[in-house]
C-alpha positions as CSV (number, residue, x, y, z in Angstrom):
1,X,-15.1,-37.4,5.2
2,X,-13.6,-38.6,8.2
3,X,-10.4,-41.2,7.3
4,X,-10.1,-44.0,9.5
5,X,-5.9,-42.6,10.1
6,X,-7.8,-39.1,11.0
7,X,-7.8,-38.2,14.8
8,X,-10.9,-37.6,16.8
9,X,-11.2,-33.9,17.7
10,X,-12.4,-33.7,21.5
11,X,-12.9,-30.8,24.3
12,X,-14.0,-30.9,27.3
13,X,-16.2,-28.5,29.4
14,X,-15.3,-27.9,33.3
15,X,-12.1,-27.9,34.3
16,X,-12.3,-28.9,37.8
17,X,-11.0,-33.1,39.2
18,X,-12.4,-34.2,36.9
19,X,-12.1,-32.0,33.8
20,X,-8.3,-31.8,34.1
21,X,-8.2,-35.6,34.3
22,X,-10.0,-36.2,30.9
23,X,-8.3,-33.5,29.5
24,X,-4.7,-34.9,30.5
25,X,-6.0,-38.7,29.3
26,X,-7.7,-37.3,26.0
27,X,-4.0,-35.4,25.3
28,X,-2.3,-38.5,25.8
29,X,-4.6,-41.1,23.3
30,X,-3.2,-41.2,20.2
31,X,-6.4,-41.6,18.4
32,X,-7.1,-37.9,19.5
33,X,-6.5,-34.5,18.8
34,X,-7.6,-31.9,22.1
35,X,-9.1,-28.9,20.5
36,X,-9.3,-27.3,23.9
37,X,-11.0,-26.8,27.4
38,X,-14.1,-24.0,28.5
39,X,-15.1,-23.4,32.5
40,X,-17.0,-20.6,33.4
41,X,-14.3,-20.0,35.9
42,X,-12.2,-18.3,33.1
43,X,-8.7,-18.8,34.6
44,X,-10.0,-22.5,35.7
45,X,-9.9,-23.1,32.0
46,X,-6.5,-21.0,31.3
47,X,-4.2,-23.0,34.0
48,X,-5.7,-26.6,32.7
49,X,-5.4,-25.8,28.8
50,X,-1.9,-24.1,29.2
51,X,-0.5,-27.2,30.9
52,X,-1.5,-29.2,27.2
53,X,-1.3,-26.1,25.2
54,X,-4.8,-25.9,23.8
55,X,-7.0,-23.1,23.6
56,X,-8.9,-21.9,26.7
57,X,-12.5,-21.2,24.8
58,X,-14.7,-18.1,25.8
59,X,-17.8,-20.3,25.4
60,X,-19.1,-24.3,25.6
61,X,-20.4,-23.4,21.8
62,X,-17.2,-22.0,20.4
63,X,-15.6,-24.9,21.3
64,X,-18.1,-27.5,20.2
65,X,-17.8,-26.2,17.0
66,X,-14.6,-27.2,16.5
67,X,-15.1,-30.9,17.6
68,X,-16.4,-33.7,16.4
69,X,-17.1,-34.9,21.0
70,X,-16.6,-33.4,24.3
71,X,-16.5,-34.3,27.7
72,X,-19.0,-32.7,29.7
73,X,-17.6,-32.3,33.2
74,X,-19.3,-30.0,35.1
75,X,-21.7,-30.0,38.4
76,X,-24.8,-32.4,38.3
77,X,-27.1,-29.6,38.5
78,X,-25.6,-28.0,35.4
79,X,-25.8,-31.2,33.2
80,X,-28.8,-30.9,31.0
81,X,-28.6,-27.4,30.4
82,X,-24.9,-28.1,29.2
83,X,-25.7,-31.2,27.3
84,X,-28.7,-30.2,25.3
85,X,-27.5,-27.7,23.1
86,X,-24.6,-30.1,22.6
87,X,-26.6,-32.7,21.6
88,X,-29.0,-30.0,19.3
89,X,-25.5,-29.5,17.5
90,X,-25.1,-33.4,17.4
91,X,-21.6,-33.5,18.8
92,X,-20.8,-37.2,20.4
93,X,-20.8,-36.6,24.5
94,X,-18.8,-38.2,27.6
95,X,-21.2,-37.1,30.2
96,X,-20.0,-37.7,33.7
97,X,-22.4,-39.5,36.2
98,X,-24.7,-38.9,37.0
99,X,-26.5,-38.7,34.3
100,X,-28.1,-35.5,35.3
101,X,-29.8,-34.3,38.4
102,X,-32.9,-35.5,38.1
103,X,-34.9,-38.2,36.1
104,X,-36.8,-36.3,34.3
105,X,-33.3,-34.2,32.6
106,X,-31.9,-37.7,31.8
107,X,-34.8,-39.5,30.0
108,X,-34.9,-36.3,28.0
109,X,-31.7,-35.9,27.6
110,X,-31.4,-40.0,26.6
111,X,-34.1,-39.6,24.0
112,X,-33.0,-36.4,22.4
113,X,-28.9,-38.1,22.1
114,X,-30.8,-41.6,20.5
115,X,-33.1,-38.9,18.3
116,X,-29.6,-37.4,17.5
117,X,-28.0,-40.6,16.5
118,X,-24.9,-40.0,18.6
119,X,-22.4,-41.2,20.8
120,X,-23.9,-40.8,24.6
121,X,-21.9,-42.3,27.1
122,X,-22.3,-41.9,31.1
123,X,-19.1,-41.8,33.0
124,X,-19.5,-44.9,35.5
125,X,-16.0,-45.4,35.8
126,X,-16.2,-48.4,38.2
127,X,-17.4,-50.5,35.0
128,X,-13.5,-50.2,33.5
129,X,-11.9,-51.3,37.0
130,X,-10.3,-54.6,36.5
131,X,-11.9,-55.9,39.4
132,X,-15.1,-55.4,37.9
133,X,-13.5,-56.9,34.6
134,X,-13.4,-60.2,36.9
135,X,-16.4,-60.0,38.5
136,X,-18.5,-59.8,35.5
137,X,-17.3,-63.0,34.3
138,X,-18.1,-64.8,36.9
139,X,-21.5,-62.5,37.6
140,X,-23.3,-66.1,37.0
141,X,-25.2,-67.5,40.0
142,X,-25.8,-64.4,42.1
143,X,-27.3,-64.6,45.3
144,X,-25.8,-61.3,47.9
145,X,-23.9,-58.6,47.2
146,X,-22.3,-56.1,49.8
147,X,-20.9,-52.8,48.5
148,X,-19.1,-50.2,50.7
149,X,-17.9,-46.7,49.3
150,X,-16.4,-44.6,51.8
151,X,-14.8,-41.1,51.3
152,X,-13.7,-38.5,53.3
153,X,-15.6,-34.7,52.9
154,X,-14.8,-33.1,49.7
155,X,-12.0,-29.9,50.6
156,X,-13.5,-26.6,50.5
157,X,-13.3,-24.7,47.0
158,X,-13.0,-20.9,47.0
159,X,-16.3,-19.3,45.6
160,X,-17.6,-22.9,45.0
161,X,-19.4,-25.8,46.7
162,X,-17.8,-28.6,47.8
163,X,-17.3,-31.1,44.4
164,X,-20.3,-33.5,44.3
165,X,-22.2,-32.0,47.1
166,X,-24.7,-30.0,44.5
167,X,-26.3,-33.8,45.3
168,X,-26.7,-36.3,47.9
169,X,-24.4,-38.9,48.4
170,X,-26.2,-41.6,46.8
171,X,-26.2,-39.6,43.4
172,X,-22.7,-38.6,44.2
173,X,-20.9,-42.0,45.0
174,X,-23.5,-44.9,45.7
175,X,-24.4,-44.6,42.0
176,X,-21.3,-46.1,41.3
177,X,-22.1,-49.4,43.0
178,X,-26.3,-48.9,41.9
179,X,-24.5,-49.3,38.2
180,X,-22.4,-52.1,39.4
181,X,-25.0,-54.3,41.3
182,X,-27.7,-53.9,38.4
183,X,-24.7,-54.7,35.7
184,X,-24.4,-57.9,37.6
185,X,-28.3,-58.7,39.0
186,X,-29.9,-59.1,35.6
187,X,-33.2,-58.8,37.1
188,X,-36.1,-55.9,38.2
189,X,-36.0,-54.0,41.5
190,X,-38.8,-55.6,44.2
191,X,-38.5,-54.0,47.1
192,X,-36.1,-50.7,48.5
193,X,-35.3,-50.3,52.2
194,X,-33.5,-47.2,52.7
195,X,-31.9,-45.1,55.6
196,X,-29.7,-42.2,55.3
197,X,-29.0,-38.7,57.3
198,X,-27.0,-35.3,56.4
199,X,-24.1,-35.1,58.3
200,X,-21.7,-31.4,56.8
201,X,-24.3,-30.8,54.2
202,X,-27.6,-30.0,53.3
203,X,-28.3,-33.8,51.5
204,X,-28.0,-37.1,53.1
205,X,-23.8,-37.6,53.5
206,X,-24.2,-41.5,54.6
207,X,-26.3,-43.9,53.3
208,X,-27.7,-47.7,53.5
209,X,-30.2,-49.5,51.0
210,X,-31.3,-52.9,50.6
211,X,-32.3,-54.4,47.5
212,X,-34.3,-57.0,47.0
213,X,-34.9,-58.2,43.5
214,X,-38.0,-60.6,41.8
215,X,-35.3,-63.5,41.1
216,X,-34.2,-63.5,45.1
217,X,-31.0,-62.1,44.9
218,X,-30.2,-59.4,47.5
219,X,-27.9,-56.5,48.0
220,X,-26.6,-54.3,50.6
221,X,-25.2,-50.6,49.9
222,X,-23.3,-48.1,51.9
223,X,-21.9,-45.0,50.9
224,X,-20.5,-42.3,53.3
225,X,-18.8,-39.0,52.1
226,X,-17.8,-38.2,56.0
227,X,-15.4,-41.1,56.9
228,X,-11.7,-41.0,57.8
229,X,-10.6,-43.9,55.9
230,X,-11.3,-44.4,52.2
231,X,-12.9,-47.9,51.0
232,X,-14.2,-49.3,47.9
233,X,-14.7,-53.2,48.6
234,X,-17.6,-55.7,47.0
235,X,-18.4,-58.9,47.9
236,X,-20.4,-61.1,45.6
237,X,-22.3,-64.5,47.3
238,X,-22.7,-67.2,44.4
239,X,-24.3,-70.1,45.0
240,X,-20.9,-72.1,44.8
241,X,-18.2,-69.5,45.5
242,X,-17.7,-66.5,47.4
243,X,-15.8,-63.7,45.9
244,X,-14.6,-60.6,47.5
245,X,-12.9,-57.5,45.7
246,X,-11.2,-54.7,47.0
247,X,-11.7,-52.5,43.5
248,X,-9.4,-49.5,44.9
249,X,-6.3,-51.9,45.5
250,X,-7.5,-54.1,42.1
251,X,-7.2,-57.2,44.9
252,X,-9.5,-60.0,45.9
253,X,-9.7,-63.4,47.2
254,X,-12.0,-65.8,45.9
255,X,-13.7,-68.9,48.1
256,X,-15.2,-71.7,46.0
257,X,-17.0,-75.1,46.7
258,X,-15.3,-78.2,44.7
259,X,-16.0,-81.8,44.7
260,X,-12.5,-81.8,46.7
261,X,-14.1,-79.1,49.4
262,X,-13.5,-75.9,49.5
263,X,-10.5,-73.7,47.9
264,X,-9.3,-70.3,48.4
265,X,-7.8,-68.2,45.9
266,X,-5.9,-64.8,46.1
267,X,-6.5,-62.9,43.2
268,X,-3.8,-60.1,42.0
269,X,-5.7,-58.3,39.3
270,X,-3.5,-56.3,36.8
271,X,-3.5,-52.7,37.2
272,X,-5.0,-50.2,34.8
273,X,-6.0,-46.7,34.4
274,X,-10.1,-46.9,34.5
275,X,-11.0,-44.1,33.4
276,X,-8.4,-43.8,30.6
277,X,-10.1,-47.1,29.2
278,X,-13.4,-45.2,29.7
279,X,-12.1,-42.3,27.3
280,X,-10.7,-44.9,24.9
281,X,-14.0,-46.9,24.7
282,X,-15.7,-43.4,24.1
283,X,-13.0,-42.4,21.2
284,X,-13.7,-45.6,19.7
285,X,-17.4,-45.6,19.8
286,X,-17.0,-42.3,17.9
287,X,-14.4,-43.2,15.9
288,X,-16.8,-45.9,14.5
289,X,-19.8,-44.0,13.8
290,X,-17.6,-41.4,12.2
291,X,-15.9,-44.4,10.4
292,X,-19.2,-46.5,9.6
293,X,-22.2,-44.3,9.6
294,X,-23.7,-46.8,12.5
295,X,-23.7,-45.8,16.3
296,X,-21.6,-48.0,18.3
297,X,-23.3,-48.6,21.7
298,X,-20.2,-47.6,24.3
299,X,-19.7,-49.7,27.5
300,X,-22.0,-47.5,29.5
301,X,-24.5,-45.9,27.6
302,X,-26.9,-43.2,28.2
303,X,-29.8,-45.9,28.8
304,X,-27.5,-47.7,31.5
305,X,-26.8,-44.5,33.3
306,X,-30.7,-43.6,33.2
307,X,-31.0,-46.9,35.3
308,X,-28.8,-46.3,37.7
309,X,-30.2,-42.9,37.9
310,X,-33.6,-43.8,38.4
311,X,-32.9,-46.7,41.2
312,X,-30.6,-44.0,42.6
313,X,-33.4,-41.3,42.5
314,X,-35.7,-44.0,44.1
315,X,-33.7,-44.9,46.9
316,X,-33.6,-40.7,47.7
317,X,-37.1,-40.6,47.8
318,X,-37.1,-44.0,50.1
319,X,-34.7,-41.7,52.7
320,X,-37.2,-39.1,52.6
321,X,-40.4,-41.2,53.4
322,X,-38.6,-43.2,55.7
323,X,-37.4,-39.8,57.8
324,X,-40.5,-38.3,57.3
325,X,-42.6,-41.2,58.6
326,X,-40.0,-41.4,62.4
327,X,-39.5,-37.5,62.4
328,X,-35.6,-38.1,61.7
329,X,-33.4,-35.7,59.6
330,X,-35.5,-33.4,56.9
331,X,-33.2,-33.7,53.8
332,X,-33.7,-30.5,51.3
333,X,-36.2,-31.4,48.1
């Protein structure tokens, strides 16, 4: 039986970016014991477990064993044939976004974690930022929202592709905002209009959609992966305020109609560590089902991340009519 004073065993698989900083945050939660760390890249695995001193595992399975979740941290293309065994031996998963590569991996691998009765949570990392902790609360009232995610190339990795560009940009960073917008739009999809072009790689690099949804509201996404300057901002258009966000700098500035006129208000949002409150929502998520015998929904769960994934997927396919239709840039299937 699993004590409610008992710590969660966790692992994680890939120990690239992202890998090494869920194995660093999982060493540092009290609530949790790290079992260890598996890569295929054998010495990938040995430099990031001996800085925690845990075990590098010869296998994804050897390790599972010995925990009771995992973090599943490894290329897009790689995540349903990592996850489903996983979730076979009903071990609670982290996955990070997206979901998987395609729609089709994530609505099986959704229905085969709910079949499980685990813990299946999508890493959208954004949802934990504390600007997003404001915006949400004042999500009322929608009307226009402008998103811009801009990042420069991903550096070159020895033996490897570049990290995230196994996909296109909009599955590598516009799913972010995608998860964001239709976290705060409570409403269905109407209409996608949707350019994009490949710029170092073999998928679109930049990206533009607008989405139109059946209550009115609107929203405008850009993602690049070829910029020089870095830039997460979102603006939100209410119908009595204007509220802008700079989620990288946890900064905004909020404009708001009052019987006085209009106000402006700088907002300093606290800082925090997003994505170690992602880990401890997962941990406590488990912890609770382990506790209980219920499944605790986590913030982001697989469902949510199958949304973002299918909009995402959808706006892909809208970049590929639209550059088939004017002869532009032939992006690869």
């Amino acid at each position: 039986m699993f004590g409610k004073n008992d710590k969660l065993k966790v692992g994680v698989i890939g120990a690239g970016v992202l890998g090494k900083h869920h194995t660093r945050l999982y060493n540092e939660n009290p609530d949790v014991e790290l079992i260890g760390v598996y890569d295929v890249a054998e010495n990938a695995a040995k430099e990031v477990a001996g800085l925690y001193g845990v075990q590098a595992f010869d296998s994804q399975f050897s390790l599972a064993e010995k925990c009771d979740a995992l973090t599943v941290a490894v290329p897009a293309t790689l995540h349903y044939s990592t996850a489903m065994p996983l979730i076979e031996m009903k071990k609670h998963l982290l996955m990070e976004k997206p979901l998987a590569a395609t729609v089709e991996e994530a609505r099986t691998l959704v229905a085969a974690a709910e079949k499980a009765g685990i813990v299946f949570a999508v890493g959208h990392v954004e949802r934990f930022n504390a600007a997003m902790d404001f915006l949400q609360k004042n999500s009322s009232n929608t009307l226009f929202i402008e998103a811009h995610r801009l990042a420069k190339y991903p550096p070159r990795r020895p033996g490897l592709h570049r990290r995230g560009t196994e996909v296109g940009v909009v599955l590598d960073l516009m799913i972010h905002d995608l998860d964001l917008v239709l976290t705060m739009v409570d409403s269905p999809v109407e209409k996608i209009d949707a350019v994009g072009m490949p710029v170092l790689s073999k998928t679109e690099d930049i990206a533009n959609v607008r989405l139109k949804f059946s209550n009115g509201a609107v929203a405008n996404v850009t993602a690049s992966r070829v910029s020089n300057e870095p830039m997460r901002k979102f603006r939100v258009f209410q119908t009595d305020s204007y509220i802008s966000m700079d989620y990288a700098k946890s900064s905004g500035r909020i404009v708001k109609k009052s019987f006085l006129g209009v106000g402006t208000k700088n907002v300093s949002l606290c800082e925090k560590n997003a994505l170690a409150s992602e880990i401890a929502d997962f941990v406590d998520a488990v912890r609770s089902a382990k506790n209980n015998g219920v499944t605790k929904l986590p913030k982001v769960p697989g469902h949510a991340g199958l949304r973002a994934l299918e909009l995402a997927s959808a706006i892909t396919e809208e970049i590929k009519r639209y550059n088939g239709k004017y002869g532009l840039y032939q992006l690869n299937k």
